[in-house]
C-alpha positions as CSV (number, residue, x, y, z in Angstrom):
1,X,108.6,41.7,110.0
2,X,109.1,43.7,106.9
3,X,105.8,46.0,105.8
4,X,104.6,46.7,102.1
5,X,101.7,48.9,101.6
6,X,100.8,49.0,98.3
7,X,97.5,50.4,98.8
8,X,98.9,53.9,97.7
9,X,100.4,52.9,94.5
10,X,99.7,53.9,91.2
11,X,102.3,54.4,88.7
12,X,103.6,50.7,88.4
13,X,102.1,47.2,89.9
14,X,101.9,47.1,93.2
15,X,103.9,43.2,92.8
16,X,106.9,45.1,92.0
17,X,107.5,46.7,95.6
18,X,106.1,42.8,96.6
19,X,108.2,40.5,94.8
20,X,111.1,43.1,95.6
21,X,110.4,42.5,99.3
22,X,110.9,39.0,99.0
23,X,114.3,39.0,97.0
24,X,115.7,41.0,100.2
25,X,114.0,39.8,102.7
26,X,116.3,37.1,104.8
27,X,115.2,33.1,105.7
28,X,112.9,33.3,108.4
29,X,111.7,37.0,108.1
30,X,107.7,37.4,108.0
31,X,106.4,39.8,105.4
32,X,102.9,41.2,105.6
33,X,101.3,43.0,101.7
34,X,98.8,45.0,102.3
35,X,96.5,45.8,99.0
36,X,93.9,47.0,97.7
37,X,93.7,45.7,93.9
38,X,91.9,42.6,94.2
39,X,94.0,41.4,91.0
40,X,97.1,41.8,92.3
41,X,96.3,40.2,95.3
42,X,94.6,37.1,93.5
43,X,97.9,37.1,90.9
44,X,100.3,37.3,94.7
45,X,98.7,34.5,96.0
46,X,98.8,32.1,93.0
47,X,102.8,33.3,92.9
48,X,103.3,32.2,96.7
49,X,101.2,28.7,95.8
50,X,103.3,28.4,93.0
51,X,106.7,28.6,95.2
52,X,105.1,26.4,97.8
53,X,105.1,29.2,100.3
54,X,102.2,29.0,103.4
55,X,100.4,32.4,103.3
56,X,97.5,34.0,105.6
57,X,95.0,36.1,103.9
58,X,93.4,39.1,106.0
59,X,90.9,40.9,104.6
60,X,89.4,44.5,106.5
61,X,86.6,45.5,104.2
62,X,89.2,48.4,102.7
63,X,92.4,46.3,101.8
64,X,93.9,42.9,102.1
65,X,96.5,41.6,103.8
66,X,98.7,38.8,103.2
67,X,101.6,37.4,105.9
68,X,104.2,34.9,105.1
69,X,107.4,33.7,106.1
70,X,110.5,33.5,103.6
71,X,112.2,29.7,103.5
């Protein structure tokens, strides 16, 4: 499973270190996004809906998490 906390970022979108995630990620490997800007979040979801990709959202009452696997 490959990790991305964005939670900590604040110089760029936190959908670059995302979408960058995906690109190198391999067939079959899970990725879980943690974040904390509800925008971003809302604009990652609508992307993996988009691409027909099955997501689950977890949310903590600090950040949200979403977990998916790459086709």
């Amino acid at each position: 499973m490959i990790t991305i906390n964005t939670c900590e970022v604040t110089a760029y979108s936190p959908l670059i270190p995302a979408i960058k995630a995906m690109y190198q990620a391999k067939p079959g490997e899970t990725i879980e996004l943690i974040m904390n800007q509800q925008q971003a979040f809302k604009d990652m979801k609508e992307f993996l809906s988009e691409q027909k990709i099955g997501f689950r959202e977890i949310y903590d009452g600090r950040s949200m998490t979403l977990q998916f696997t790459m086709k």
